[in-house]
PAPAFI-374406 format. One record per residue (C-alpha): x, y, z. Coordinates in pm, 1 decimal. Layout:
BEGIN
         xx         yy         zz
          X          Y          Z
...
% end
This chain:
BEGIN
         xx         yy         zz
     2449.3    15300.8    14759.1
     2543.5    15082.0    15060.5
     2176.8    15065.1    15163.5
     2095.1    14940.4    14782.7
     2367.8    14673.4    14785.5
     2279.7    14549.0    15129.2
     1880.6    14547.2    15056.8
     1947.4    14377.4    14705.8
     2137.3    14026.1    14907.2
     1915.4    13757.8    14938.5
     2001.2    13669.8    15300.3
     2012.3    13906.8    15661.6
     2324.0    14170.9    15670.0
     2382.4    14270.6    16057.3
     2592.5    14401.2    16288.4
     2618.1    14265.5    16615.8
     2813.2    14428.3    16897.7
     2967.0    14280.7    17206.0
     3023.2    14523.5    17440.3
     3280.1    14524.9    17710.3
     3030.9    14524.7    18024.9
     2916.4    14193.9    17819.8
     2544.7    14358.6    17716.6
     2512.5    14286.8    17294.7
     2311.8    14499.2    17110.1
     2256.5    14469.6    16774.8
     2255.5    14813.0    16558.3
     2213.0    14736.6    16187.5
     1984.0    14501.6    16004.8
     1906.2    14551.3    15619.8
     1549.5    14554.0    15484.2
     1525.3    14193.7    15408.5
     1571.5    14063.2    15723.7
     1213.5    14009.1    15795.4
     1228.7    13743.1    15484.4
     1440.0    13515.0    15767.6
     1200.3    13426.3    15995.4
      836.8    13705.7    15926.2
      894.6    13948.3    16173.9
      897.6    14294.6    16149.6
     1252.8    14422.2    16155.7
     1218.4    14610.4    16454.6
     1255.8    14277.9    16654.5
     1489.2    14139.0    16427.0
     1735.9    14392.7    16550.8
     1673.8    14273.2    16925.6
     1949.9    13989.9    17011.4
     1694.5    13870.5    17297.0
     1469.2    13803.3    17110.5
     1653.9    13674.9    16829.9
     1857.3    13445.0    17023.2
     1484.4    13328.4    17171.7
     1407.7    13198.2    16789.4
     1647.5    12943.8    16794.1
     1576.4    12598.1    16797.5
     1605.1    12461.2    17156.4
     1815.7    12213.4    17032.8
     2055.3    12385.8    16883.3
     1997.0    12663.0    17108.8
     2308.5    12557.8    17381.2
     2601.3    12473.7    17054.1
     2506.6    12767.7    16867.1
     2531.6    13053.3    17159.7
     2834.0    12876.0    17289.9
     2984.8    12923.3    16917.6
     2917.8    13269.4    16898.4
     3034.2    13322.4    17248.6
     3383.4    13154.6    17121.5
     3460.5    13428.9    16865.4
     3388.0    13688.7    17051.2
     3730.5    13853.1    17003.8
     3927.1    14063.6    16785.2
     3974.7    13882.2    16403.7
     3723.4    13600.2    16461.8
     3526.4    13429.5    16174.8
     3225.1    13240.8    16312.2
     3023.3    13018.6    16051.3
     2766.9    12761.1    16156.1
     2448.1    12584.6    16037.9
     2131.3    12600.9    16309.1
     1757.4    12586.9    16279.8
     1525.7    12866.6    16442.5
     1164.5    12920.0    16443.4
      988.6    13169.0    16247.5
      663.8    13341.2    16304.6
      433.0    13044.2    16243.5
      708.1    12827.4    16464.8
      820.8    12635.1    16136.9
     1141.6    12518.1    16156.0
     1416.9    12742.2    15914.4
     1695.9    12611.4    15917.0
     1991.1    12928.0    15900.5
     2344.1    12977.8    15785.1
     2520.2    13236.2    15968.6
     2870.4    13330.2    15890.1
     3092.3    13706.9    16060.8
     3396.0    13858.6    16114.1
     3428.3    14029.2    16423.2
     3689.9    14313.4    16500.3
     3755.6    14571.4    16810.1
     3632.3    14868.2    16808.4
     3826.2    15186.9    16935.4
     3627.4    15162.0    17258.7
     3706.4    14797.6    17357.7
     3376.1    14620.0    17205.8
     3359.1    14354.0    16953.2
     3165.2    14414.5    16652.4
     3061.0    14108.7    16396.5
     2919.7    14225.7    16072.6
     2792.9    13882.6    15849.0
     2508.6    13757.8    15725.8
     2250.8    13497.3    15791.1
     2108.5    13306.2    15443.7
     1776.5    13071.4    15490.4
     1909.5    12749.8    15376.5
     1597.2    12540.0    15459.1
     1514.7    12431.6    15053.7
     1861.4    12254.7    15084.4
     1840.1    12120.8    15417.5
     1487.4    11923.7    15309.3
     1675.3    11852.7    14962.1
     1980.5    11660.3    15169.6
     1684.9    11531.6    15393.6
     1554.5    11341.5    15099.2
     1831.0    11288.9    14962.7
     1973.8    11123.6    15292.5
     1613.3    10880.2    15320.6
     1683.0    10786.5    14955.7
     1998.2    10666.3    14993.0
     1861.2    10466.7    15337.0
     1583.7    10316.6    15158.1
     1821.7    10210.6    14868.0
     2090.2    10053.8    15037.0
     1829.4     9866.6    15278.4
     1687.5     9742.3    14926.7
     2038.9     9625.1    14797.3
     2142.2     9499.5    15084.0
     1850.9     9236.3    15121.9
     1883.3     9088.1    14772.0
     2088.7     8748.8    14790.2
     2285.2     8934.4    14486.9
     2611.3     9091.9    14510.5
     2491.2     9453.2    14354.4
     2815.9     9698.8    14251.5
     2934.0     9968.0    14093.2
     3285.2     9887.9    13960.7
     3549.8    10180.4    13759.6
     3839.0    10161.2    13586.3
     4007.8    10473.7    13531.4
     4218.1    10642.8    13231.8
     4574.6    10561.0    13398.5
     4452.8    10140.1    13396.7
     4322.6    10144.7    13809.9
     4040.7    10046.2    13949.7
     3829.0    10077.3    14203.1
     3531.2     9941.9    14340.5
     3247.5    10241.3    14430.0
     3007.5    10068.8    14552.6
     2889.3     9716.2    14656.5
     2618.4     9581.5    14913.0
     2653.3     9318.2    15199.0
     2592.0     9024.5    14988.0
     2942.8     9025.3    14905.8
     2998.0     8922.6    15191.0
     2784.4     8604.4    15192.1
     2937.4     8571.9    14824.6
     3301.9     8651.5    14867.7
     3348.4     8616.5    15235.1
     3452.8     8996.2    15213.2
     3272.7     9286.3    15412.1
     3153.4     9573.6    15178.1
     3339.7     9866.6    15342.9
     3663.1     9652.6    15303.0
     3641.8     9573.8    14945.1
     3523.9     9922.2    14865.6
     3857.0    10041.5    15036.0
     4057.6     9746.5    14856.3
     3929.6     9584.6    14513.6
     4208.0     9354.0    14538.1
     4072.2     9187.9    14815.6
     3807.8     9049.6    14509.9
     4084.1     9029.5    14271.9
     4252.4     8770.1    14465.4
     3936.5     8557.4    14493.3
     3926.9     8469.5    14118.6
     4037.3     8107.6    14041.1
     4366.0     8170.5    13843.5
     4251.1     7971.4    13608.6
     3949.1     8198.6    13524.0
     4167.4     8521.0    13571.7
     4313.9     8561.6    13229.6
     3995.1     8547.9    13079.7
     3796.0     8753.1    13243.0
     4030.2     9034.2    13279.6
     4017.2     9021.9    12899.1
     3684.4     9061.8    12887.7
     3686.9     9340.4    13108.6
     3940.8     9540.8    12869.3
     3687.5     9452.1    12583.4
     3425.0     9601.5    12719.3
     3612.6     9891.7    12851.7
     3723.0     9996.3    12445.0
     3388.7     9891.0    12304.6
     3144.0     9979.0    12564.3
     2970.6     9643.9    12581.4
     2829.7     9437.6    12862.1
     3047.9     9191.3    13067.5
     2890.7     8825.3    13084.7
     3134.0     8590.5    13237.9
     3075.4     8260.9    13472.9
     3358.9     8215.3    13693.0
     3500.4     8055.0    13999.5
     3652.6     8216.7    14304.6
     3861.1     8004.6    14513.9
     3890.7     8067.3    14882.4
     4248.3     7971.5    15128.5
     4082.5     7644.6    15279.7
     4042.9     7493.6    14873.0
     3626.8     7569.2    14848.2
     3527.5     7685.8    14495.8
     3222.7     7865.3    14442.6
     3067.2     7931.4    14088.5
     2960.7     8354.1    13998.4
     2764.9     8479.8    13747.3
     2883.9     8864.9    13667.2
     2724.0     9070.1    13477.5
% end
């Protein structure tokens, strides 16, 4: 039954053991570890060679991690790439619990789960987000993504660098303070607009306003928000 449960996991069940003269052997592997990287599981259950798959650049942070909880009652989780068979990069998630044995020798059962579909996902997902805010951010437009929530707040989610050029604010600044474009509004404009804001908020409609913003040193500059 154990040998069912562990063979139907889609990931690598092992057992590692640190023992005390400091030699690590590695006893138990189920039948799908091969799936990790192609080999044959015979070499998957050498730590040598295992340890020889990772990725030389992650090769130094990820032994020095599992060195660290090597003692009794340590978790050890971390995210590394390794090479498989063809030398394709798969990128691994390895998580354990290690406990002492009666004999002085730490033993770390876990798991290690191919997470390499996700990794390229955030990959993409990471370039996407590059190549969108490069795009924003060279439009002469101030480009935003503005929320009011159920309890009347607001808060501004997004907004490129234009701002800046527009209301003399940085992004990251108004992002972390919407009143900081609040108090740019001429106060004459204010009541208005702020009604038209609570308009479209019950009906769902599109704001159109033209509007001035009025800065300490008495300039006035004319917006167009839509």
């Amino acid at each position: 039954q154990l040998m069912q449960i562990t063979n139907s996991v889609p990931g690598t069940i092992y057992q590692f053991v640190f023992h005390k003269d400091r030699k690590v052997s590695m006893p138990f592997v189920n039948d799908r570890a091969y799936e990790l990287l192609g080999f044959e599981n015979e070499k998957m259950r050498d730590p040598e060679f295992l340890f020889s798959r990772i990725h030389p650049e992650d090769y130094a942070e990820t032994m020095s991690s599992i060195q660290a909880s090597n003692h009794d009652k340590a978790s050890w989780g971390m995210e590394f790439r390794a090479l498989n068979k063809n030398n394709e990069i798969v990128w691994i998630e390895g998580h354990s619990y290690g406990s002492a044995d009666g004999d002085g020798n730490i033993v770390h059962n876990g798991v290690f789960l191919d997470i390499t579909k996700q990794k390229k996902a955030e990959g993409a997902l990471k370039i996407s987000r590059q190549q969108y805010k490069h795009l924003t951010d060279n439009l002469p437009s101030v480009i935003f993504k503005y929320k009011i929530n159920s309890d009347h707040t607001d808060k501004m989610l997004y907004v490129n660098d234009a701002v800046k050029e527009v209301f003399e604010v940085k992004a990251q600044d108004a992002i972390a303070n919407v009143r900081l474009l609040w108090d740019k509004i001429h106060p004459e404009d204010l009541e208005a607009f702020v009604l038209k804001i609570q308009i479209s908020r019950s009906e769902i409609t599109t704001i159109k306003s033209e509007l001035r913003i009025k800065f300490h040193d008495g300039r006035i500059k004319w917006v167009d928000i839509r």
